[in-house]
ZAVO-800578 format. One line per 4 residues: number of its first residue (from 0); their letters; for each residue x negated, y, z of C-alpha. Coordinates in nm, 4 decimals, m for minus. Each point is the difference from the previous one (the first is absolute). Layout:
NUM	a	X:Y:Z; ...
// end
This chain:
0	xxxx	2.2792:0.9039:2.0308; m0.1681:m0.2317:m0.2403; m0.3298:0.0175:m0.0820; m0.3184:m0.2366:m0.0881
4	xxxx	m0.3850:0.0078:m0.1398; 0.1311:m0.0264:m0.3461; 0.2036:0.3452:0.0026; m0.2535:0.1227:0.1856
8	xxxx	m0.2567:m0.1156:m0.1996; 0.2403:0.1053:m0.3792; m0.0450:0.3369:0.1571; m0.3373:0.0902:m0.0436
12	xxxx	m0.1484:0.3422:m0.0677; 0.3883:0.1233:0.0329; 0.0416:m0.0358:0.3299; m0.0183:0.3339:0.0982
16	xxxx	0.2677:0.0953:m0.2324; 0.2125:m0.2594:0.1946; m0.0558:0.1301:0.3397; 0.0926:0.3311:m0.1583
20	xxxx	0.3270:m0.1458:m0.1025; 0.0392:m0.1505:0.3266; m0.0633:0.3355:0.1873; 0.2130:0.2382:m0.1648
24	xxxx	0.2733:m0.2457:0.0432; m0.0751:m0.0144:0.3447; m0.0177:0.3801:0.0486; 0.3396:m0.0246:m0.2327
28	xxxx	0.1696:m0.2002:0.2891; m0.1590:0.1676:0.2774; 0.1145:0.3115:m0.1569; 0.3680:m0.1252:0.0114
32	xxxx	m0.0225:m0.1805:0.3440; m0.1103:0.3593:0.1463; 0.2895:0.1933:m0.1979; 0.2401:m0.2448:0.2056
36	xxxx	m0.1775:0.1105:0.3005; 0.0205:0.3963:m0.0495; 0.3984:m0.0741:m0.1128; 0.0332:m0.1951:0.3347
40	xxxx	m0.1185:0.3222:0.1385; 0.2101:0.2371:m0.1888; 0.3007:m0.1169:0.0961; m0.1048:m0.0714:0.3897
44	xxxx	m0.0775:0.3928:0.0039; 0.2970:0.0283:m0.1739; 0.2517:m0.1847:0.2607; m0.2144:0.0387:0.3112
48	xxxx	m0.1143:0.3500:m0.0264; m0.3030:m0.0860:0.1511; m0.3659:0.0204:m0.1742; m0.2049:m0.3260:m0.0761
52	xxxx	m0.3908:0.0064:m0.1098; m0.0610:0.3501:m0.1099; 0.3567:0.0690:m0.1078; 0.1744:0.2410:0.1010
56	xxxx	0.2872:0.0067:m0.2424; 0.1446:m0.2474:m0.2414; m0.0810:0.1894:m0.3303; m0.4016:m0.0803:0.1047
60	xxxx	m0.0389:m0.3656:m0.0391; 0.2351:0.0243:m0.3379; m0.2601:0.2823:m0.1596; m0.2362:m0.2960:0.0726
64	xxxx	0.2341:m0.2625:m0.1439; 0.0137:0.2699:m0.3322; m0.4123:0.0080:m0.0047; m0.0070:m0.4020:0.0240
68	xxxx	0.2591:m0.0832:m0.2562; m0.2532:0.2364:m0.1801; m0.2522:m0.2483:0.1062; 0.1893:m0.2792:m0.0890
72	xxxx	0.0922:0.1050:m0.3537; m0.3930:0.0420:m0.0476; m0.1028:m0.2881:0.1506; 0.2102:m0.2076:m0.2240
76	xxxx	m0.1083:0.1276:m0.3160; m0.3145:m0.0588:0.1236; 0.0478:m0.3433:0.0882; 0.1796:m0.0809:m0.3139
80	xxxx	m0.2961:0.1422:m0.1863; m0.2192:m0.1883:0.2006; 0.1678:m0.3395:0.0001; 0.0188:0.0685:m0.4033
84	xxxx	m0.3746:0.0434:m0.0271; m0.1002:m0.2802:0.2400; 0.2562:m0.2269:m0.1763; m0.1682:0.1383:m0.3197
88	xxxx	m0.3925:m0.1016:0.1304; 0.1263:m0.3273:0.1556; 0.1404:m0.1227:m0.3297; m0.2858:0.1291:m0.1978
92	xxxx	m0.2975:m0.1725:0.2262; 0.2000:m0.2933:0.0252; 0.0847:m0.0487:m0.4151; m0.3473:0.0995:m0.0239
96	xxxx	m0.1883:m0.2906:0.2251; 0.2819:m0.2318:m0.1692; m0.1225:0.0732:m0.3426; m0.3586:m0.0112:0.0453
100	xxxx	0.0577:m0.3163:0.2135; 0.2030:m0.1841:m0.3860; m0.2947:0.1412:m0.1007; m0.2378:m0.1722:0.2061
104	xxxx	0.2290:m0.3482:0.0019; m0.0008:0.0291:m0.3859; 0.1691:m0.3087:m0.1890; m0.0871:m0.2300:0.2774
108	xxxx	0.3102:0.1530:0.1452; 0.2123:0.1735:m0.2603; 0.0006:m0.3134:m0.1799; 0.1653:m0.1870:0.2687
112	xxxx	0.2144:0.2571:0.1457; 0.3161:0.1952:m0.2078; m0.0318:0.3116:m0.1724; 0.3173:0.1184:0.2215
116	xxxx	m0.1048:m0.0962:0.3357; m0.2991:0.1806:m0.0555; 0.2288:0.2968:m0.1214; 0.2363:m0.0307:0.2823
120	xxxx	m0.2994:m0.0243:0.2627; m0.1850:0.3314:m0.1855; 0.3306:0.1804:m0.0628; 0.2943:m0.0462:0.2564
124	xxxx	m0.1975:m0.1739:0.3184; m0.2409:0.2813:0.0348; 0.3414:0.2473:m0.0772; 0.1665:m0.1378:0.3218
128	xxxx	m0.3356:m0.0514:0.1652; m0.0162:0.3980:m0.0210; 0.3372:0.0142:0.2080; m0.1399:m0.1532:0.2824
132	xxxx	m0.2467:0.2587:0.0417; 0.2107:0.2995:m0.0648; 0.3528:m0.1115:0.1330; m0.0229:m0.2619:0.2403
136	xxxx	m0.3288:0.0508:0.1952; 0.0603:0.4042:0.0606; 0.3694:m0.0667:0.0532; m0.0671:m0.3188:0.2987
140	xxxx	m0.3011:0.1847:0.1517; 0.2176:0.3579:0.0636; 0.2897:m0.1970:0.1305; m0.1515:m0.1878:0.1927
144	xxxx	m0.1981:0.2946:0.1526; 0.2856:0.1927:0.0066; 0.1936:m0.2370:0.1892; m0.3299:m0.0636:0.2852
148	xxxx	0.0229:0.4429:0.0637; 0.3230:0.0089:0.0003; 0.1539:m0.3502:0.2256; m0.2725:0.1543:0.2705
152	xxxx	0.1687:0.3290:0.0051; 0.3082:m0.1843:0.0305; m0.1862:m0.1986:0.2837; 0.0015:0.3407:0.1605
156	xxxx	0.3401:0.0649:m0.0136; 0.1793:m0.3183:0.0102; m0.1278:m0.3306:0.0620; 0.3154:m0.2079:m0.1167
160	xxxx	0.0569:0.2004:m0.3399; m0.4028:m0.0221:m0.0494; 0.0068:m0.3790:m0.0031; 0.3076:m0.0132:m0.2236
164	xxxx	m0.1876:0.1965:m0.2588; m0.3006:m0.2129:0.0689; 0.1550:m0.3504:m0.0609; 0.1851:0.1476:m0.3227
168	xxxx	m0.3456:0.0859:m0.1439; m0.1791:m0.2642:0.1144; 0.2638:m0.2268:m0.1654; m0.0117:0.2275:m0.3318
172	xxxx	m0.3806:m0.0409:0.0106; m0.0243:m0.3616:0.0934; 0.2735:m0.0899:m0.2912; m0.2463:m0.0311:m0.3214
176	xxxx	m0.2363:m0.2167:0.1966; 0.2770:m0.2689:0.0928; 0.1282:0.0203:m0.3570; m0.3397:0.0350:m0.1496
180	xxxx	m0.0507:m0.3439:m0.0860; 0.3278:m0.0968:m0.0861; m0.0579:0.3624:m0.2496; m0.3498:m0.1320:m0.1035
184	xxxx	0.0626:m0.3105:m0.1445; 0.3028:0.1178:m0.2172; m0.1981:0.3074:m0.0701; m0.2702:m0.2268:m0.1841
188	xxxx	0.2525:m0.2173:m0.1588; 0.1530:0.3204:m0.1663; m0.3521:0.1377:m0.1312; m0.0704:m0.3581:m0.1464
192	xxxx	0.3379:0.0340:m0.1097; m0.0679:0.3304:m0.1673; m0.3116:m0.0950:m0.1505; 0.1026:m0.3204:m0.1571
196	xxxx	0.3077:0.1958:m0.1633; m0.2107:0.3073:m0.0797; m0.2522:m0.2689:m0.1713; 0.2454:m0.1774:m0.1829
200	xxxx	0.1870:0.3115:m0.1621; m0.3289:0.1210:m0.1174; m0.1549:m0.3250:m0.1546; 0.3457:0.0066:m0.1959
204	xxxx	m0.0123:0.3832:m0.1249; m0.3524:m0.1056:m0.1292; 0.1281:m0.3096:m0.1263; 0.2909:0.1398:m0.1837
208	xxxx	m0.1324:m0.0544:m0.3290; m0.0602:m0.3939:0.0720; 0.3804:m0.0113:0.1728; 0.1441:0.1868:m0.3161
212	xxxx	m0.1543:m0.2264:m0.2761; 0.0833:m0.2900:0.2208; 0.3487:0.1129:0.0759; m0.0346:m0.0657:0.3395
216	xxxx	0.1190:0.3989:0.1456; 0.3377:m0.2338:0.1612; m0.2282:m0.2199:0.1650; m0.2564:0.2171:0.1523
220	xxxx	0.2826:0.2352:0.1103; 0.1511:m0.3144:0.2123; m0.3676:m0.0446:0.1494; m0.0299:0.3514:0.0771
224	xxxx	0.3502:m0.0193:0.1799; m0.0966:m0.2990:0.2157; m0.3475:0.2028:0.1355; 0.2447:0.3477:0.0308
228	xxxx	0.2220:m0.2177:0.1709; m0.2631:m0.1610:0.2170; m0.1299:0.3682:0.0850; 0.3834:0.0613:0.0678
232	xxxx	0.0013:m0.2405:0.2415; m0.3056:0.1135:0.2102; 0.1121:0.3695:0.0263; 0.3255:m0.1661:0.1653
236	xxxx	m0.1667:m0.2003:0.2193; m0.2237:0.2843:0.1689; 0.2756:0.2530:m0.0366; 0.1789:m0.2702:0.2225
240	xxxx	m0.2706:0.0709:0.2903; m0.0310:0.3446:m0.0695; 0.3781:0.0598:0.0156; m0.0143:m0.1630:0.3706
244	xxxx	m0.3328:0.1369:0.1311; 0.1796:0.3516:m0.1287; 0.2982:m0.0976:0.2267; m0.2379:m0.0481:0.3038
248	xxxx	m0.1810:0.3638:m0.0718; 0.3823:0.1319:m0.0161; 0.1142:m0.1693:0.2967; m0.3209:0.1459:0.1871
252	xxxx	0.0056:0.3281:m0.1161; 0.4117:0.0469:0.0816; 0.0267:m0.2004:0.2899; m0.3146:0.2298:0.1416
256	xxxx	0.1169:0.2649:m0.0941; 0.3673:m0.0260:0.1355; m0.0601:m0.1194:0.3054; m0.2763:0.2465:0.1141
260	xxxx	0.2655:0.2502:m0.1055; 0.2904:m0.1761:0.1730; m0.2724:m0.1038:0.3130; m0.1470:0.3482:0.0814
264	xxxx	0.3765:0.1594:m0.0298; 0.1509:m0.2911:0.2568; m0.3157:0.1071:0.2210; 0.0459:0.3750:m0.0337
268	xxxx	0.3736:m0.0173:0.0609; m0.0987:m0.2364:0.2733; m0.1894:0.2870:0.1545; m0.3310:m0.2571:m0.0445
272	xxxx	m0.1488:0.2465:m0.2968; 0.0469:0.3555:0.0000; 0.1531:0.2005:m0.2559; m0.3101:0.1492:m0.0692
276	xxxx	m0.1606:m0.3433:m0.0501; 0.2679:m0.1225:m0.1463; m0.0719:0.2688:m0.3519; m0.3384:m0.0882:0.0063
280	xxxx	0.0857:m0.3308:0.0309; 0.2170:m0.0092:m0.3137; m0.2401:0.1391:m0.2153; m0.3233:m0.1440:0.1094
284	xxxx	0.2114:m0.3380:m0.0678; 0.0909:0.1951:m0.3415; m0.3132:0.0428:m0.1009; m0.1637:m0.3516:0.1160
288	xxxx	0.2500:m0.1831:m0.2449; 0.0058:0.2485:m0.3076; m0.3651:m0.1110:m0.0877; 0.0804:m0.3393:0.0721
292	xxxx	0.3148:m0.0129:m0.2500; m0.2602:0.0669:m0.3233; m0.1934:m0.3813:0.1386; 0.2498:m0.2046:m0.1690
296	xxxx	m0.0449:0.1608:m0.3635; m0.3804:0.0226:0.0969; m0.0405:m0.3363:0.0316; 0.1304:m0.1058:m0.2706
300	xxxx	m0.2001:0.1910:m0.1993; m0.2683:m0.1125:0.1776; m0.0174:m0.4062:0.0334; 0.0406:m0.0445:m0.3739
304	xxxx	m0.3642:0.1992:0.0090; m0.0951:m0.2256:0.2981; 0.0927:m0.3373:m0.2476; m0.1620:0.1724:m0.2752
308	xxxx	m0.3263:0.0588:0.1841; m0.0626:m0.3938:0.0106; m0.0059:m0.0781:m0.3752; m0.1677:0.2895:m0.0477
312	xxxx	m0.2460:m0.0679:0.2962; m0.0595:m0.3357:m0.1692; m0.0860:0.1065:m0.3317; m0.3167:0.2574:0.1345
316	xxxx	m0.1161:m0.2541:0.2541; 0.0076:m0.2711:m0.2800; m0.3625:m0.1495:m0.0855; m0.1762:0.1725:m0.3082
320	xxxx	m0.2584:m0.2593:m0.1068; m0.0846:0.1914:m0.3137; 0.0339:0.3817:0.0199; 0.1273:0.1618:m0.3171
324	xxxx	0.0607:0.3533:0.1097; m0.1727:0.3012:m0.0453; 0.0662:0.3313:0.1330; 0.1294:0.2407:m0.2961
328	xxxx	m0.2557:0.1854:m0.0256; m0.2653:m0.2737:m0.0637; 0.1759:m0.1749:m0.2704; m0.1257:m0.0119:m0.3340
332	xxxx	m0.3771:0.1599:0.1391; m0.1996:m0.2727:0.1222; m0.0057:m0.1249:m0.3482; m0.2439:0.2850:m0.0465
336	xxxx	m0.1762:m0.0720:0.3259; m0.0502:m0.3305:m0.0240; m0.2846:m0.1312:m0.2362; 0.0363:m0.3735:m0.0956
340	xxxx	m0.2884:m0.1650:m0.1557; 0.0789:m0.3578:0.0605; 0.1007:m0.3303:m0.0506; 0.3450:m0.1189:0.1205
344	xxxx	0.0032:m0.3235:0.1130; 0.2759:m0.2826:0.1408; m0.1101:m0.2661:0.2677; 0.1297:m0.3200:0.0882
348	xxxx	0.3272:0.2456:0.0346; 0.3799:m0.2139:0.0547; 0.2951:0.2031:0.0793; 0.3741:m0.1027:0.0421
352	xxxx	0.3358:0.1888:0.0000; 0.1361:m0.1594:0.3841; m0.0749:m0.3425:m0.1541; 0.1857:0.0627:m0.3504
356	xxxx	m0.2666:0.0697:m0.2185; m0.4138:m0.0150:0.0585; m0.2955:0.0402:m0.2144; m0.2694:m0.2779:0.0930
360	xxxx	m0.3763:0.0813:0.0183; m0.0012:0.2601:m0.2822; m0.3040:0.1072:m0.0985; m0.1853:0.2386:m0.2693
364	xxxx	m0.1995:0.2647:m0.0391; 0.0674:0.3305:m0.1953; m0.3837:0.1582:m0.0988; 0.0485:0.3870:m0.0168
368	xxxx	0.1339:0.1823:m0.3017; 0.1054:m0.3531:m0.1434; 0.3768:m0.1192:m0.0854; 0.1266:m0.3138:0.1339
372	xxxx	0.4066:m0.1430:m0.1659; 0.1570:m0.2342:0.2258; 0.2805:m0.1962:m0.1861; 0.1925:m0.2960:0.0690
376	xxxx	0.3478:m0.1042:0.0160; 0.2714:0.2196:0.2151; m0.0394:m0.0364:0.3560; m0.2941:m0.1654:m0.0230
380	xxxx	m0.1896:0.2645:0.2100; m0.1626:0.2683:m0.2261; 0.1890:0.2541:0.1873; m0.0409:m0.1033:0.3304
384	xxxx	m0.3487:0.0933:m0.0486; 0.0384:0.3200:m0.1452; 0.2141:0.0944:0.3265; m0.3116:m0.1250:0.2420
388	xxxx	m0.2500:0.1867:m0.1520; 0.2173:0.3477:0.0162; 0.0537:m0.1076:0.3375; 0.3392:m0.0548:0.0222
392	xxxx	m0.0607:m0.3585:0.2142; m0.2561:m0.0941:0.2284; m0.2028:m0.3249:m0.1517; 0.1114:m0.3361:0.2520
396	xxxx	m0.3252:m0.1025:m0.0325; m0.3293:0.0884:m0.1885; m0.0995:0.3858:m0.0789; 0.0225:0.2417:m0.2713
400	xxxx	m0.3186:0.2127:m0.0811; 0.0283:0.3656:m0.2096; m0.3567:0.0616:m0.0267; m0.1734:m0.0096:0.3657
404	xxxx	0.3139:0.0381:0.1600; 0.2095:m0.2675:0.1514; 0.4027:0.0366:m0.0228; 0.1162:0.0330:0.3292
408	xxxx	0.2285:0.2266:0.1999; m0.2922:0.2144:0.0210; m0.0871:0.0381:m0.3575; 0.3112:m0.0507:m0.1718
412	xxxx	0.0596:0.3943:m0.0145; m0.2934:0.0453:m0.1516; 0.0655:m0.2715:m0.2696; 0.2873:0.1111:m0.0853
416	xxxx	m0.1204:0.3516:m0.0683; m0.2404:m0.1503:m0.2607; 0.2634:m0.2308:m0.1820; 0.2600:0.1226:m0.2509
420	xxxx	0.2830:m0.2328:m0.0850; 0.2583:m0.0307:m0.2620; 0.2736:m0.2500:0.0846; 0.2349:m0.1997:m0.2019
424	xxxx	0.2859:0.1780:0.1717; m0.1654:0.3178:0.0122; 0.2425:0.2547:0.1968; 0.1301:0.3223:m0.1230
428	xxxx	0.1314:0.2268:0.2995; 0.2547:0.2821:m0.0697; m0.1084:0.3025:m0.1326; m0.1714:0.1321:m0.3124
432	xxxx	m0.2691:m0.1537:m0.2502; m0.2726:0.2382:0.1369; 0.0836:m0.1302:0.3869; m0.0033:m0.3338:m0.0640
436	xxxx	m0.4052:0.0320:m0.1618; m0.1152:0.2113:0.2388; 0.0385:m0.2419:0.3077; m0.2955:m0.2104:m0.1527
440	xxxx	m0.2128:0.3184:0.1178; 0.2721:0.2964:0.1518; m0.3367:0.2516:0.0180; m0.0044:m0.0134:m0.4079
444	xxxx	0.0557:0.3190:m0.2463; 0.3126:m0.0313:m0.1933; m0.3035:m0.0196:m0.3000; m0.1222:m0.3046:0.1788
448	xxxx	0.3501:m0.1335:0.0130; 0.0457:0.0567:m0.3883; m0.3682:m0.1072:m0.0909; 0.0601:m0.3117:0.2017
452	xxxx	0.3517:m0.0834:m0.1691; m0.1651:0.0447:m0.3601; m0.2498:m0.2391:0.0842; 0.3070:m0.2304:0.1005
456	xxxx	0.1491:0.0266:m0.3508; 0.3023:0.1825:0.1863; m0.0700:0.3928:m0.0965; 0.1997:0.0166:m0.3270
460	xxxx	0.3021:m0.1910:0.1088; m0.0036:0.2179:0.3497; m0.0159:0.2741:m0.2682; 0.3318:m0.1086:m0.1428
464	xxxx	0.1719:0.0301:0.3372; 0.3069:0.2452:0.0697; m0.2575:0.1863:0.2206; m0.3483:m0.1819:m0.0665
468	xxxx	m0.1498:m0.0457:0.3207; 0.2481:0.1327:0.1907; 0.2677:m0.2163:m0.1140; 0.1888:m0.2264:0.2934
472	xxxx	m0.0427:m0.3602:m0.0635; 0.3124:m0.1283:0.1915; m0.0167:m0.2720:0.2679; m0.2737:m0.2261:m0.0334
476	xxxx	m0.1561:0.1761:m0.3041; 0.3667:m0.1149:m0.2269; m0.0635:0.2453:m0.2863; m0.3307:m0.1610:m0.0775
480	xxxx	0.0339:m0.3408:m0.1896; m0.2560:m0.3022:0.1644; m0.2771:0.0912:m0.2641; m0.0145:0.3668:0.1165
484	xxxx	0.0558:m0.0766:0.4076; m0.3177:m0.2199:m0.0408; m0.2013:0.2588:m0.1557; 0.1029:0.2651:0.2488
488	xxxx	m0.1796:m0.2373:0.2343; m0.2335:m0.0272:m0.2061; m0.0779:0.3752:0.0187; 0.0456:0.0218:0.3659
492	xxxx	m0.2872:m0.2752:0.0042; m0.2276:0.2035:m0.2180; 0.0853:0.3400:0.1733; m0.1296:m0.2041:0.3378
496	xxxx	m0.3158:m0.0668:m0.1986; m0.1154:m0.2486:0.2464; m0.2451:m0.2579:m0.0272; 0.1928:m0.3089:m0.0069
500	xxxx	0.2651:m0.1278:m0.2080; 0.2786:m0.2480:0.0584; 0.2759:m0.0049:m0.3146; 0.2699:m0.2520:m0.0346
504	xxxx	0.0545:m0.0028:m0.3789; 0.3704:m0.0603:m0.0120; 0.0636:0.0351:m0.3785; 0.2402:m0.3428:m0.0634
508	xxxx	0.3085:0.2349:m0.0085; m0.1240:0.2772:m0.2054; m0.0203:0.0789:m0.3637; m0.2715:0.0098:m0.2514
512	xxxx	m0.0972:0.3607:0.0251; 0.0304:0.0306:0.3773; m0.2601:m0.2743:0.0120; m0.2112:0.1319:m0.2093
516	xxxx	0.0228:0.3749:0.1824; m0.0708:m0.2127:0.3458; m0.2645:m0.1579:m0.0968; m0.1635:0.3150:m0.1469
520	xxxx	0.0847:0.1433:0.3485; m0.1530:m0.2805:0.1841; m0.3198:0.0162:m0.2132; m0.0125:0.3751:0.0793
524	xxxx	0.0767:m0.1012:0.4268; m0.2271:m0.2739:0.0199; m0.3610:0.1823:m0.1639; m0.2990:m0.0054:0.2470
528	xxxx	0.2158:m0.1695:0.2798; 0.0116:m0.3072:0.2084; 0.3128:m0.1884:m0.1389; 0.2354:m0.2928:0.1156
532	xxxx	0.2711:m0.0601:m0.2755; 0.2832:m0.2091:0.0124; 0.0262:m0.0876:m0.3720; 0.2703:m0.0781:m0.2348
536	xxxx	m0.1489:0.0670:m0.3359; m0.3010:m0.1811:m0.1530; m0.1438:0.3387:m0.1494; m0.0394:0.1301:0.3551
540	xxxx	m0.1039:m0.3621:0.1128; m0.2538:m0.0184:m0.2215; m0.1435:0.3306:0.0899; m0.0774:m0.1694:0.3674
544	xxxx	m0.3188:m0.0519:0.0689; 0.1220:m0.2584:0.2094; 0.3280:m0.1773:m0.0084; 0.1580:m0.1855:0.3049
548	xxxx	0.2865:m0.2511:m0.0275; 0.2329:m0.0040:0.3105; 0.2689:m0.2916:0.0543; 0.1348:m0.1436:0.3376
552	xxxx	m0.1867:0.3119:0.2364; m0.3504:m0.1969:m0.1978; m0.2787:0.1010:m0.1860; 0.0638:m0.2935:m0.2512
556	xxxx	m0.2963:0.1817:m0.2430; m0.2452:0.3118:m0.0962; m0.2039:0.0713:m0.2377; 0.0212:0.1982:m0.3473
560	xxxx	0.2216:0.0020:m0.3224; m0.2255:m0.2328:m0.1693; m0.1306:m0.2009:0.2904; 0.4253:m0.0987:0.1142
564	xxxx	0.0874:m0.0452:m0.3691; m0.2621:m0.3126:m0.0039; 0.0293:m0.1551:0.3074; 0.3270:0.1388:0.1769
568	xxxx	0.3288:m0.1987:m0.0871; 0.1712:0.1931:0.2480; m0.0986:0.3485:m0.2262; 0.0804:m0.2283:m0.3170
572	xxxx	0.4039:m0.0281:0.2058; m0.0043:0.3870:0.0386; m0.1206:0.0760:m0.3395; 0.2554:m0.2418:m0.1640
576	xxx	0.2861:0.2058:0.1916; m0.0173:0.3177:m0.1429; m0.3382:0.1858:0.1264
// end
């Protein structure tokens, strides 16, 4: 039986759900282990005339045998029910500390890691993960329990037979640990397998509008082929050591149980056994291998949880340097908690992306209630900052101040409760208009909600809508053109309320009117709060009380409007191409 920390550990506060599981499928085999007994007895009464135990008569032990197929029928509903709810828990707790852990990780892992891994992990890992706890470990703990009561009563009885039986399970239960790493390293291969497929078919449904217009649907069909193909390939090779380690349980489990069968009837006809011990014999050795048989299915139900457990063991144990999680419940309040009534400041900070990318000795200094721009070519840097201050990367070197407090591990929660964000890409989730607002603060009154998208220039067109606010927006917000996704963030940020601002004012791809409804929006967003803006526009740029130009991860210059547009040439470059 295969077990570890990890499993033990993915258990947690279900555990006694588990042992519940474990012990009506004990009692389950017990249960069926004794009704062999009292039919041993039945027919020994029946043959012999002569009373055994407390029988008298043969019709006694089968009124018992009636009551504990009773028993048995119970038990198993019961155990079914149980294993259902414990799988239910497991999977639950499990998705649960996997999601708050993304959560935690934030982009410093997403970004680096693919959407369908992640999914696979989340979704079909913890699914088989569940099976360990509900098939395999009640299944290989009652069998093998099972087999200990019953091989000594056959111990009692006949020594010979009792060691036939004893190899055969032994060998049955010794099986998966021989093949185990033969099992384990295929088993890995397929989920990598799986999850580079499961990625790649994904990326291409949400790429199907690039393959169509690029009529490339032939082409990405062939790739998809080659990584089905590859998947193919790794089912084969571990149903190749599966197939064999299933003809090693078989061989086991028949050649036990034939030749206690065909040992204990040589011995009885010998005159070694008697007849007497030769029924009980037959179906003690009955009932030691009937449990046994359900190992082989058990298992393999089992060790794909086993292989599971290590990814998913690796992703909870990973290093959080920044912590962007909250619990439910908190999100969207400490906004209201928190007071800020300070300056935000950047330090000597420098920051790379594993070596690509780095920002060298940045600093500034963002007074309270004032607006600082940062502009500068693309990929210069200007969002790389952005992403440090809400916390999404810890600084390499140098610190980040929000008022008194120092961003750290410690104090990043607390930052982040104070900072609302609108982001180029901002992300619509499934689900209707009113959902997607309400996450900015999920405590709000639907009249909150509404007051909040009015102020984002959004209410009328919502009003528009099949259903208003209750209209579904599709995948990733589709029914909404870029204009209106960005001022749906827009009112999520306003709904938040919170003290800070950081807005990436992607407007280069939008027309006249959405511009001008954005930056009415923005103007509404950014009143009485602290503000970092990545700016595109020179009307919002010169609005800055403070504008900072970012090229090569450098602070090349600061200043205002009219101090860069007399002594910057750099802001004279950026104003020339199309600000």
């Amino acid at each position: 039986m295969f077990i570890n920390k990890h499993l033990i550990e993915f258990m947690g506060r279900c555990k006694r759900y588990v042992f519940l599981s474990c012990l009506l499928e004990l009692m389950w085999t017990i249960t069926g282990a004794a009704i062999s007994v009292l039919g041993a007895c039945a027919i020994r009464i029946a043959l012999f005339r002569k009373p055994i135990f407390l029988f008298q008569y043969g019709y006694q032990p089968l009124v018992i045998v009636a009551f504990l197929l009773f028993v048995q029928f119970v038990l198993y509903k019961r155990k079914v029910s149980s294993a259902n709810r414990s799988s239910r828990i497991i999977k639950t707790q499990i998705r649960k500390d996997l999601l708050n852990k993304l959560f935690e990780l934030g982009p410093a892992y997403t970004t680096i890691s693919r959407t369908g891994e992640v999914a696979n992990t989340i979704s079909n890992k913890v699914e088989w993960l569940s099976n360990y706890y509900t098939l395999y470990l009640p299944a290989s703990g009652s069998a093998m329990l099972n087999a200990v009561l019953v091989i000594a009563g056959l111990f009692m009885i006949d020594v010979v037979t009792a060691g036939i039986c004893l190899v055969s399970c032994l060998g049955m239960m010794f099986c998966p640990m021989f093949f185990y790493k033969f099992m384990k390293d295929r088993g890995l291969q397929e989920w990598k397998a799986y999850g580079d497929y499961y990625s790649d078919c994904l990326d291409s449904i949400q790429g199907i509008t690039t393959l169509k217009a690029y009529n490339s649907n032939e082409q990405r069909c062939a790739y998809i082929d080659e990584k089905g193909e590859a998947f193919r390939r790794a089912i084969m090779a571990q149903l190749r050591i599966t197939m064999l380690e299933n003809g090693v349980l078989e061989f086991f489990l028949q050649a036990g149980s034939a030749l206690s069968v065909a040992t204990a009837t040589v011995r009885a006809a010998r005159g070694v056994l008697s007849p007497e011990g030769l029924i009980f014999t037959l179906f003690l050795a009955a009932a030691c291998f009937a449990p046994m048989a359900k190992l082989g299915n058990a298992w393999h139900m089992g060790y794909r949880g086993i292989t599971a457990s290590y990814s998913i063991h690796e992703l909870l144990t990973k290093k959080v340097t920044f912590s962007l999680g909250k619990a439910k419940d908190d999100i969207g309040s400490d906004s209201k908690k928190c007071i800020f009534d300070g300056d935000i400041e950047f330090q000597h900070v420098s920051f790379s992306y594993d070596g690509d990318f780095s920002l060298e000795d940045i600093n500034f200094t963002i007074p309270n209630r004032t607006m600082v721009a940062l502009v500068g070519a693309s990929g210069g840097g200007k969002s790389t900052i952005a992403h440090l201050l809400a916390g999404f990367y810890p600084v390499g070197s140098g610190e980040i101040h929000v008022g008194k407090m120092k961003m750290s591990e410690q104090t990043v929660n607390t930052i982040q409760s104070m900072i609302s964000a609108v982001w180029q890409d901002c992300h619509i989730f499934y689900g209707t208009v009113y959902e997607n607002i309400v996450l900015g603060r999920p405590d709000a009154s639907r009249e909150e909600v509404i007051s909040a998208a009015k102020r984002a220039n959004l209410h009328t067109f919502i009003e528009t809508l099949p259903m208003g606010y209750d209209t579904q927006l599709g995948e990733n917000g589709m029914r909404f053109s870029g204009g209106e996704r960005q001022r749906l963030a827009i009112a999520r940020a306003i709904l938040k309320d919170a003290p800070i601002l950081i807005f990436d004012e992607a407007t280069s791809s939008l027309d006249r009117k959405n511009e001008r409804d954005i930056q009415k929006s923005f103007n509404e967003l950014r009143r009485e709060k602290t503000s970092l803006v990545i700016a595109h526009r020179l009307a919002t740029i010169q609005q800055a009380d403070q504008i900072i130009i970012v090229g090569n991860g450098k602070i090349l210059a600061a200043g205002t409007h009219e101090e860069l547009s007399q002594s910057s040439p750099e802001y004279h470059a950026l104003m020339g191409i199309g600000f």
